[in-house]
Biopython code that builds the backbone (N, CA, C, O; Angstrom):
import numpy as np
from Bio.PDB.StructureBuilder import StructureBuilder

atoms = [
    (1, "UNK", "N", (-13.505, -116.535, -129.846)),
    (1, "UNK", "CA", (-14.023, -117.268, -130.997)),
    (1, "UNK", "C", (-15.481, -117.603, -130.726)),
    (1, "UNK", "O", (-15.794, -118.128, -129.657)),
    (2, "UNK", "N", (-16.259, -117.354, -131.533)),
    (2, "UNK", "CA", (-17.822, -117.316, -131.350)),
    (2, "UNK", "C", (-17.558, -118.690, -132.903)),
    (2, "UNK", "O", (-16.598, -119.073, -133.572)),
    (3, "UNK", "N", (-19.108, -119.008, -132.833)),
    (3, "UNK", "CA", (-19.707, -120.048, -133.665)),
    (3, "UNK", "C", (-20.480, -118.949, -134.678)),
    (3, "UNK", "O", (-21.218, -118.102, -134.172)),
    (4, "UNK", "N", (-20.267, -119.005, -136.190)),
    (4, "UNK", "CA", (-21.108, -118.599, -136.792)),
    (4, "UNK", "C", (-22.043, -119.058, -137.030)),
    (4, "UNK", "O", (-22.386, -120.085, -136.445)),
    (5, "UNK", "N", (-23.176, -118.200, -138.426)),
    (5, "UNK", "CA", (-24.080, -119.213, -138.347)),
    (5, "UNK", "C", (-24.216, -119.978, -139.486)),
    (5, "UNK", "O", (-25.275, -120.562, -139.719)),
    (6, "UNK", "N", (-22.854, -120.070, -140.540)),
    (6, "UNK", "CA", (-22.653, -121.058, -141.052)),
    (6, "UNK", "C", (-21.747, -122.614, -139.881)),
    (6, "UNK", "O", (-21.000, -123.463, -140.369)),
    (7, "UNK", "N", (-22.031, -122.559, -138.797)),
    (7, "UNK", "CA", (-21.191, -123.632, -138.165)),
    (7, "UNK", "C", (-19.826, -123.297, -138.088)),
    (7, "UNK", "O", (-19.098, -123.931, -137.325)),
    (8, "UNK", "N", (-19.310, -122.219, -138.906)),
    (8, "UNK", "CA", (-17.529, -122.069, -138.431)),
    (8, "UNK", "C", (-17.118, -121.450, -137.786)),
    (8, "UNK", "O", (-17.663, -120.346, -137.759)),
    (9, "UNK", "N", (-16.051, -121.627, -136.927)),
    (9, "UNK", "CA", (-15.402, -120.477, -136.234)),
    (9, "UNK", "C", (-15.325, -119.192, -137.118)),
    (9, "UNK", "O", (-15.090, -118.911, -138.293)),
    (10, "UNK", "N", (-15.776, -118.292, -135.476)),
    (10, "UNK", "CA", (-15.470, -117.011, -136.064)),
    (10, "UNK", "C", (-14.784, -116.309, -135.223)),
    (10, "UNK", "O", (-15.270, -116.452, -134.100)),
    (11, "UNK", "N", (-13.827, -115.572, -135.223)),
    (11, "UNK", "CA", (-12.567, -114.967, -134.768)),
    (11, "UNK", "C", (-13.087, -113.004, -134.444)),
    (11, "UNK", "O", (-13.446, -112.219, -135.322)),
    (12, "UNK", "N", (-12.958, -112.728, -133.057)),
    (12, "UNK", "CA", (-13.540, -111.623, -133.092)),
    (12, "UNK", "C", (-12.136, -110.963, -132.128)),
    (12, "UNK", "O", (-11.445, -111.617, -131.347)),
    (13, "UNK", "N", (-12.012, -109.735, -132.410)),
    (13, "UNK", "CA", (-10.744, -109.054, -131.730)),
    (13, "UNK", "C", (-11.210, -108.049, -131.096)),
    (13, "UNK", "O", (-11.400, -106.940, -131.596)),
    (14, "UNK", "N", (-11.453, -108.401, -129.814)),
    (14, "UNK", "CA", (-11.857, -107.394, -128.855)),
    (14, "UNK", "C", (-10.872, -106.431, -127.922)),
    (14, "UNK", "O", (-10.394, -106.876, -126.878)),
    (15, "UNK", "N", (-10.614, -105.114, -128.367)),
    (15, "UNK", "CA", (-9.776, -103.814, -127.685)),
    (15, "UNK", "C", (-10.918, -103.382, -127.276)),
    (15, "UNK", "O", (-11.967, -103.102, -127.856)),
    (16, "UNK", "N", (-10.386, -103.351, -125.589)),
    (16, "UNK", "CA", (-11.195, -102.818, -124.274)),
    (16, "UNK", "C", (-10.561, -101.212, -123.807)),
    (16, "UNK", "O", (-9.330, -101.169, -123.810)),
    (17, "UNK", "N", (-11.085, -100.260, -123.519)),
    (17, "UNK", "CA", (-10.825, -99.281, -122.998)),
    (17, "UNK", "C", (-10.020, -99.749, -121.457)),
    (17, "UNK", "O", (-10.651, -100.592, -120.819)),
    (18, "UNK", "N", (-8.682, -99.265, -120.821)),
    (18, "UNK", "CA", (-8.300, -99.406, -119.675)),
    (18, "UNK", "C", (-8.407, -98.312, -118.979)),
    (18, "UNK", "O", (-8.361, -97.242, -119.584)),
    (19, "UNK", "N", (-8.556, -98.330, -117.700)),
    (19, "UNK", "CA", (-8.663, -97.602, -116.813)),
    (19, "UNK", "C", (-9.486, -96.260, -116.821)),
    (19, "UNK", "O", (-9.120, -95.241, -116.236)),
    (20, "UNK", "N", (-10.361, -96.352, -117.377)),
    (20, "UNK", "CA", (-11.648, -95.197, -118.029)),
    (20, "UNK", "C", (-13.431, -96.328, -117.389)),
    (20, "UNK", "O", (-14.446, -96.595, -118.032)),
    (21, "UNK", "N", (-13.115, -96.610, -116.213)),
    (21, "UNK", "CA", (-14.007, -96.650, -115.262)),
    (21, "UNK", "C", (-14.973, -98.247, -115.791)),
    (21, "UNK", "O", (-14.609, -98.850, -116.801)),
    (22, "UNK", "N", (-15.648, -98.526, -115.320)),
    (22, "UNK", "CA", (-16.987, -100.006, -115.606)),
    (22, "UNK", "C", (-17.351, -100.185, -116.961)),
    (22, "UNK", "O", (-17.262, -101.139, -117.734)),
    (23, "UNK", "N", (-17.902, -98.709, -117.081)),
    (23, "UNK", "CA", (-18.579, -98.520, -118.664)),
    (23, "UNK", "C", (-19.894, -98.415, -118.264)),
    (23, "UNK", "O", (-20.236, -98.204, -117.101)),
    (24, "UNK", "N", (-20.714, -98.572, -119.295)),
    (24, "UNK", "CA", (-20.682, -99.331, -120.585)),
    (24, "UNK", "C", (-19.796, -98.360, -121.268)),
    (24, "UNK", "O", (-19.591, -97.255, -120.768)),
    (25, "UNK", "N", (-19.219, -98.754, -122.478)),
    (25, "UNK", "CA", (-18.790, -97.906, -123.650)),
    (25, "UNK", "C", (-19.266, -97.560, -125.090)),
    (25, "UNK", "O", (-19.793, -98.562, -125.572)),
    (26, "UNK", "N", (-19.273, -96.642, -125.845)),
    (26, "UNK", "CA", (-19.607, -97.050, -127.054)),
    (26, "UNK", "C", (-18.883, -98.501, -127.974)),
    (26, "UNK", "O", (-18.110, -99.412, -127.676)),
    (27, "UNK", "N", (-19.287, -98.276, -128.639)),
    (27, "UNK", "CA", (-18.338, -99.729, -129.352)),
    (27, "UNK", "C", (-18.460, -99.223, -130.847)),
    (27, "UNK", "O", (-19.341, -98.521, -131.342)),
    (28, "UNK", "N", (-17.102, -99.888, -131.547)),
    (28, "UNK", "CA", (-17.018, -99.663, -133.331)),
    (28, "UNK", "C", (-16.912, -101.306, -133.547)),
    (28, "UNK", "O", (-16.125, -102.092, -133.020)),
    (29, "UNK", "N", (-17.734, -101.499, -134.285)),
    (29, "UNK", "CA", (-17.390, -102.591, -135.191)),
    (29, "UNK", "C", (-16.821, -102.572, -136.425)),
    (29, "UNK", "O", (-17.179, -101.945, -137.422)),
    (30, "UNK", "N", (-15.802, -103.395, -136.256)),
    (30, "UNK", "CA", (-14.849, -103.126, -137.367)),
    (30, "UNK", "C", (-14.696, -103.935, -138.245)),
    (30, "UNK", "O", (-14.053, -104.866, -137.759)),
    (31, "UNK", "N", (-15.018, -104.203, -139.731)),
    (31, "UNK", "CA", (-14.683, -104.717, -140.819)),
    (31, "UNK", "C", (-13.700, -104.607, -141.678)),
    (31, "UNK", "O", (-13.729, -103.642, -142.442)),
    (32, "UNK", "N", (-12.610, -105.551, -141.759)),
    (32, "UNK", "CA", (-11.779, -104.697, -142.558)),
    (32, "UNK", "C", (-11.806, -105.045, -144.046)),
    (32, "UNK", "O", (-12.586, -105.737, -144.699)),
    (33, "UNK", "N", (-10.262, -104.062, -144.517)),
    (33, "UNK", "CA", (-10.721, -103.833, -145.612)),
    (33, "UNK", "C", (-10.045, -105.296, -146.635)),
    (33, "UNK", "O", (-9.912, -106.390, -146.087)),
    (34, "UNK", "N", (-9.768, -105.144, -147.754)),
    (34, "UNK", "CA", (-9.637, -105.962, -148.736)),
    (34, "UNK", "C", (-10.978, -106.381, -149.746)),
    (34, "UNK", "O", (-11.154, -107.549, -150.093)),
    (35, "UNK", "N", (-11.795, -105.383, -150.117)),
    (35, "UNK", "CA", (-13.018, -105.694, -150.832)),
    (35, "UNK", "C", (-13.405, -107.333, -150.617)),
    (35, "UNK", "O", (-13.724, -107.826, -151.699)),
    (36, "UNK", "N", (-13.454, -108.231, -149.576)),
    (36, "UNK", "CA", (-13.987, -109.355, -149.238)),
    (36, "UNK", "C", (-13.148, -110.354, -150.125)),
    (36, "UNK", "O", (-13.601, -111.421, -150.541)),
    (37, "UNK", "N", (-12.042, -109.950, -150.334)),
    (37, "UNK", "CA", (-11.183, -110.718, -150.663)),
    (37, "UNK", "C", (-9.699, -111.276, -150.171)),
    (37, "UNK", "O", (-9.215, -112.404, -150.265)),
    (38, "UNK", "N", (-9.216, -110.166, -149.663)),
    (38, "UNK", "CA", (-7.899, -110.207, -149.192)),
    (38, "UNK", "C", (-7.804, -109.913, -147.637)),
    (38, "UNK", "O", (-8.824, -109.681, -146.988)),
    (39, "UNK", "N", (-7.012, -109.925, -147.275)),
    (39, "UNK", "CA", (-6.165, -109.405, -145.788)),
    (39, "UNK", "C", (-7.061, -110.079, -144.716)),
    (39, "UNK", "O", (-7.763, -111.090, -144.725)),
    (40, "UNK", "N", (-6.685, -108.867, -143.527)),
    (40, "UNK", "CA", (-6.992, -109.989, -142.470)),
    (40, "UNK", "C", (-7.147, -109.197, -141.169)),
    (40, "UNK", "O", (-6.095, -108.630, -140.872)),
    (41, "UNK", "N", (-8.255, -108.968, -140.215)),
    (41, "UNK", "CA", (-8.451, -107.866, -138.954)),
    (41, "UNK", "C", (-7.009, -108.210, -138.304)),
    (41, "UNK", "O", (-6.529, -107.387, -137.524)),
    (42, "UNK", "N", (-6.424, -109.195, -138.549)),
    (42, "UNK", "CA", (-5.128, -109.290, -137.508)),
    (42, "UNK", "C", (-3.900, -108.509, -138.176)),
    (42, "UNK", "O", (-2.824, -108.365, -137.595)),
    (43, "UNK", "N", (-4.117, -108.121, -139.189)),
    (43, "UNK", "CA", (-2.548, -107.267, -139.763)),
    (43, "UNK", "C", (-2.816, -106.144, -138.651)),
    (43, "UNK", "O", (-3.774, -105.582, -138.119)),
    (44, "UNK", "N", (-1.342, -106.143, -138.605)),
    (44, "UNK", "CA", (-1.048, -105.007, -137.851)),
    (44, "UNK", "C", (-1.867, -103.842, -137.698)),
    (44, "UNK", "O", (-2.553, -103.531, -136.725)),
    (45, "UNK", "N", (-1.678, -103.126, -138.985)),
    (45, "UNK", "CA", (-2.178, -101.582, -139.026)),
    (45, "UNK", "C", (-3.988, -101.434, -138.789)),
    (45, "UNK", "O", (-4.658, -100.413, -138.639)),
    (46, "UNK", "N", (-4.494, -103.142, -138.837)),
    (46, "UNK", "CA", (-5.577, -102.789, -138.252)),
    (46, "UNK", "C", (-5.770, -103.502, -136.849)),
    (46, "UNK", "O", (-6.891, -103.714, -136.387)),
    (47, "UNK", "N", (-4.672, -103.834, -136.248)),
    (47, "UNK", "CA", (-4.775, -103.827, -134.768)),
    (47, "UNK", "C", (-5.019, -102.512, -134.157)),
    (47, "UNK", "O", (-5.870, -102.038, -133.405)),
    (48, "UNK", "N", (-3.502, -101.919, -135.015)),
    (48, "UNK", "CA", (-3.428, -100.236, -133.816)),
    (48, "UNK", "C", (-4.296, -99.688, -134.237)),
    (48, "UNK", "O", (-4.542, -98.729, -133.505)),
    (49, "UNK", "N", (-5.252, -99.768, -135.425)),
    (49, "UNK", "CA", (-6.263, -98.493, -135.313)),
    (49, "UNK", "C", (-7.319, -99.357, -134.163)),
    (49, "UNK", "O", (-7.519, -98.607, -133.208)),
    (50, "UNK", "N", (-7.839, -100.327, -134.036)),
    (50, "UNK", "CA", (-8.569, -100.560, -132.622)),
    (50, "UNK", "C", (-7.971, -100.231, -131.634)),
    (50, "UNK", "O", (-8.591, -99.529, -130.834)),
    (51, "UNK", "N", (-6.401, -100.651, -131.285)),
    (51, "UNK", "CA", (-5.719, -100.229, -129.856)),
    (51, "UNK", "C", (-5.993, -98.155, -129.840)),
    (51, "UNK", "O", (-6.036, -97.509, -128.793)),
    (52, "UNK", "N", (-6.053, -97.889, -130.452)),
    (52, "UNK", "CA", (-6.039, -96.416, -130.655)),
    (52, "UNK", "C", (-7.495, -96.180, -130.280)),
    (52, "UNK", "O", (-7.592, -95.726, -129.140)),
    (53, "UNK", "N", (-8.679, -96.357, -130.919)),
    (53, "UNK", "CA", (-10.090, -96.454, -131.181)),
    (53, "UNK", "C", (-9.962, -96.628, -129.176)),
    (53, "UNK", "O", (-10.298, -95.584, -128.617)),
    (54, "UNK", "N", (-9.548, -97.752, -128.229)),
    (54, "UNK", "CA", (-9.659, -98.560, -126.987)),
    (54, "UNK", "C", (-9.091, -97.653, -126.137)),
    (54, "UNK", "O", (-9.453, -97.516, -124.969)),
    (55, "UNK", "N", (-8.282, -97.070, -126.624)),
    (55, "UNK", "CA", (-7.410, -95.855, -125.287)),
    (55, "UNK", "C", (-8.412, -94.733, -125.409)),
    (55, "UNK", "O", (-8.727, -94.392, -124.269)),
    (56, "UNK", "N", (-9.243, -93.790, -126.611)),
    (56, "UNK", "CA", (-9.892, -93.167, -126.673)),
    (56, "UNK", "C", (-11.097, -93.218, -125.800)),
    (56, "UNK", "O", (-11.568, -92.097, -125.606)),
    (57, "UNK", "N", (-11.750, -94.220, -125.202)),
    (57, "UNK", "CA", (-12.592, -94.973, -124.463)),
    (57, "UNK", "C", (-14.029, -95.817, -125.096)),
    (57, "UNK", "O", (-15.116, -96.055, -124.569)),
    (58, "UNK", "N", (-13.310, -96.225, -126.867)),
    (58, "UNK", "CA", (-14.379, -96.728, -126.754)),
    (58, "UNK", "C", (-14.219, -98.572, -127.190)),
    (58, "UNK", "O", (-13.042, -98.838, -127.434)),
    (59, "UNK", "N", (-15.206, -99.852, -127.321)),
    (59, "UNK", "CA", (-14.492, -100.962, -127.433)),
    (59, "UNK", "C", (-14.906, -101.294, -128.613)),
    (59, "UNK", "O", (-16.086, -101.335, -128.959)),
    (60, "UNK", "N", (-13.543, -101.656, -129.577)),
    (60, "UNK", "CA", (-13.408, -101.992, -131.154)),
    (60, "UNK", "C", (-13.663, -103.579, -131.328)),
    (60, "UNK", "O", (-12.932, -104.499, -130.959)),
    (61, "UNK", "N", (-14.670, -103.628, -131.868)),
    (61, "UNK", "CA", (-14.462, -105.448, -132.200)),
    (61, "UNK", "C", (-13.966, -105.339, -133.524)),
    (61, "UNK", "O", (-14.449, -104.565, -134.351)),
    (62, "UNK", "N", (-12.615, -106.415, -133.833)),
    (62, "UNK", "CA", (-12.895, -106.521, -135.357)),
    (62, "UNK", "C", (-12.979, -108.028, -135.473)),
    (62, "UNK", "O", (-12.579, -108.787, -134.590)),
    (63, "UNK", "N", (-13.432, -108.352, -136.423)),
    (63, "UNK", "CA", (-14.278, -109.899, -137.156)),
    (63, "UNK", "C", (-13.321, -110.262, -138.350)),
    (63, "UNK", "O", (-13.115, -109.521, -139.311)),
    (64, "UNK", "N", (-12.731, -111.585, -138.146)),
    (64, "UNK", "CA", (-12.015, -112.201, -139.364)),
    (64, "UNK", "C", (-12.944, -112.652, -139.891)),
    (64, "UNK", "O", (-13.577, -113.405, -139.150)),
    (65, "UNK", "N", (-13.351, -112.535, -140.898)),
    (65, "UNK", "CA", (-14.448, -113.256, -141.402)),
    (65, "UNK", "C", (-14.046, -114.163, -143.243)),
    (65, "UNK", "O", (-13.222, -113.571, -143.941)),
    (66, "UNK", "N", (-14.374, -114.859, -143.542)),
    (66, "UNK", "CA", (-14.517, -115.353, -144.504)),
    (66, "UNK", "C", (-13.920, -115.011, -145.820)),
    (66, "UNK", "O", (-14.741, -114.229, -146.299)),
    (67, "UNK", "N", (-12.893, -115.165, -146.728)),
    (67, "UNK", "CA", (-12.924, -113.821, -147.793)),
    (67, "UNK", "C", (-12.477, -115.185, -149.452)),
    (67, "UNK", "O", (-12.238, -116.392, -149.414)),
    (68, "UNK", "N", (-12.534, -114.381, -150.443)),
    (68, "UNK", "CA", (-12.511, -114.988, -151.408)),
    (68, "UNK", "C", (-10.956, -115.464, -151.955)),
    (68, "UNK", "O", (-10.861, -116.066, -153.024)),
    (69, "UNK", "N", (-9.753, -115.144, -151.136)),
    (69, "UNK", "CA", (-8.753, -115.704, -151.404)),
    (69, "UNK", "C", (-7.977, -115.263, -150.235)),
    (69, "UNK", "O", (-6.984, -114.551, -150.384)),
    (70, "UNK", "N", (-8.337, -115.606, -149.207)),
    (70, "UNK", "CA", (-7.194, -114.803, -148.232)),
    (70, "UNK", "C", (-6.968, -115.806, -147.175)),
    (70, "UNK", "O", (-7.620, -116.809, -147.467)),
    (71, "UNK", "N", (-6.363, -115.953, -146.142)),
    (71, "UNK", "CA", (-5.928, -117.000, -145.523)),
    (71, "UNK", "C", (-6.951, -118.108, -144.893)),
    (71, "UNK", "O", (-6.449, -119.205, -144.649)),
    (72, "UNK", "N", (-7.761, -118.002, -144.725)),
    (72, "UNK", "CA", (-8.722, -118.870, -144.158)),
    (72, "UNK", "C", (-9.174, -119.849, -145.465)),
    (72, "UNK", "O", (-9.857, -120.848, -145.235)),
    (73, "UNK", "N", (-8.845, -119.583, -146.570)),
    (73, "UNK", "CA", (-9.037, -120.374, -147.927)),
    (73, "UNK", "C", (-9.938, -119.780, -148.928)),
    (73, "UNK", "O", (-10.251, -118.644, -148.572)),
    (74, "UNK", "N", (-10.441, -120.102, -149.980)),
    (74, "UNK", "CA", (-11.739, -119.724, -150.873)),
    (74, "UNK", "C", (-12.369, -120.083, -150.579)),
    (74, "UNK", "O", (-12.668, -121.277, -150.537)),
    (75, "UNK", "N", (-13.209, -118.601, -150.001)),
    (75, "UNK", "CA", (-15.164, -119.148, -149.813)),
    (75, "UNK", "C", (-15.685, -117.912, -150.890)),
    (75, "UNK", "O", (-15.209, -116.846, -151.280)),
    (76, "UNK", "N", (-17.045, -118.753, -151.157)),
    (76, "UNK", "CA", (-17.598, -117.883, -152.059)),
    (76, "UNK", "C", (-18.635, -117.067, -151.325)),
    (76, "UNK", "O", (-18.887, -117.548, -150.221)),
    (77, "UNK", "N", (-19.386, -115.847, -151.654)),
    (77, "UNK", "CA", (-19.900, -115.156, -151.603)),
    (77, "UNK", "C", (-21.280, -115.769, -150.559)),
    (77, "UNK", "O", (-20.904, -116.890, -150.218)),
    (78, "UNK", "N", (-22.191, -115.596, -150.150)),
    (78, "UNK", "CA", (-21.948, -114.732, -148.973)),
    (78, "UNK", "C", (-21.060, -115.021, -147.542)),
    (78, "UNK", "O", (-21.195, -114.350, -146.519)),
    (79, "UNK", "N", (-20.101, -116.198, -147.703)),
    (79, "UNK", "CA", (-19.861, -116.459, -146.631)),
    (79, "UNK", "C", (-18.820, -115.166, -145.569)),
    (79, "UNK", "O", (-18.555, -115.301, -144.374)),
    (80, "UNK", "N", (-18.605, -114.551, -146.038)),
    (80, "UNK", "CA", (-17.783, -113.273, -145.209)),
    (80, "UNK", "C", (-18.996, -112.440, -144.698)),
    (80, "UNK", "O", (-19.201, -112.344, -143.488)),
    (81, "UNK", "N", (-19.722, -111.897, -145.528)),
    (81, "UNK", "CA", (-21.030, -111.496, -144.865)),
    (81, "UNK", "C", (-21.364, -111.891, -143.859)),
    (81, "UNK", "O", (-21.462, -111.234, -142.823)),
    (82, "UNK", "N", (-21.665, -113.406, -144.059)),
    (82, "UNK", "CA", (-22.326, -114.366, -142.897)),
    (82, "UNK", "C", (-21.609, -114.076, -141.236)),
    (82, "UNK", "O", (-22.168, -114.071, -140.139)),
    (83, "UNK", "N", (-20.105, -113.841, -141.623)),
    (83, "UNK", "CA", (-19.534, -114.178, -140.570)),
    (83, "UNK", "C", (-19.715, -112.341, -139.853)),
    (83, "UNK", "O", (-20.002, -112.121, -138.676)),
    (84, "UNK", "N", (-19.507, -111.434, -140.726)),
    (84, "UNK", "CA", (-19.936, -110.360, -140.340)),
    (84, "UNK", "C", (-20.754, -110.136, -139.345)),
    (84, "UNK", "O", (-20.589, -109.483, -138.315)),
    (85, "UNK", "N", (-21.908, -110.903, -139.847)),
    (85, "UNK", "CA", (-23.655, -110.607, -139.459)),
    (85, "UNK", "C", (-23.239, -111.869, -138.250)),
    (85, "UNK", "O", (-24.176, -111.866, -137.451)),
    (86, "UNK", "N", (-22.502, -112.620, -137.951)),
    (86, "UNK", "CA", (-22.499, -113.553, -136.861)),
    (86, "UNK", "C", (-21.790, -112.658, -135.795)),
    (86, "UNK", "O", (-22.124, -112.781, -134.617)),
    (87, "UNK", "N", (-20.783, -111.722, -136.174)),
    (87, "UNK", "CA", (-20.055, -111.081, -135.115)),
    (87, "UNK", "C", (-20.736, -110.083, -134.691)),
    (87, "UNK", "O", (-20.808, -110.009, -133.464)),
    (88, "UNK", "N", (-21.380, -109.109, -135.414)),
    (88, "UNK", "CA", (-22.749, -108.450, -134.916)),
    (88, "UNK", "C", (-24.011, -108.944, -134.040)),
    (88, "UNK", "O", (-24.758, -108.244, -133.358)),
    (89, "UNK", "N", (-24.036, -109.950, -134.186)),
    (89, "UNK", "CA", (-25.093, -110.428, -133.249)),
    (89, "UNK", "C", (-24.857, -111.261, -132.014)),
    (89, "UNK", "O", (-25.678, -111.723, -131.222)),
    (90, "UNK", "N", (-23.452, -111.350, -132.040)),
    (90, "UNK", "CA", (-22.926, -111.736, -130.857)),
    (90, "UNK", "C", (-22.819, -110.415, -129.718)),
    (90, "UNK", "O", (-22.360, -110.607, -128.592)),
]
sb = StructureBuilder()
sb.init_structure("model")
sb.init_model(0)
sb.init_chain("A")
sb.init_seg("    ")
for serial, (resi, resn, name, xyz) in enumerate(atoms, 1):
    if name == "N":
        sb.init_residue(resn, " ", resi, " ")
    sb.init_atom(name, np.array(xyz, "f"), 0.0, 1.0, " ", f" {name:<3s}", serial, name[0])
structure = sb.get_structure()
């Protein structure tokens, strides 16, 4: 959990490559989907595509970020962005 830079927690899901040596690695940053409204980097089907992305050798961040009706509550516009651009610069 990093600090955004609206002040809120921000939730980042880091899949590490195992046993494929120190590194460095490439990395995917991952946004998911729900047009900034719905779902959530923790559903399942977008865990295993990072666990998948992490055995390949490279490390997947994905970012819960902010959305306009989805579990973290209603935020309006830009706050999912925000949290985006906070997990990127972490």
């Amino acid at each position: 959990v990093i600090k955004g830079m609206d002040g809120n927690d921000v939730t980042l899901h880091i899949h590490t490559p195992t046993g494929q040596g120190a590194g460095p690695f490439p990395c995917v940053y991952h946004t998911h989907g729900g047009g900034m409204a719905t779902m959530s980097t923790a559903n399942k089907q977008y865990m295993s595509v990072r666990d998948a992305l992490a055995v390949r050798g490279l490390v997947a961040v994905g970012v819960e970020f902010r959305n306009s009706a989805g579990k973290l509550g209603p935020h309006q516009y830009p706050a999912g962005l925000n949290d985006c651009m906070s997990g990127l610069q972490w």
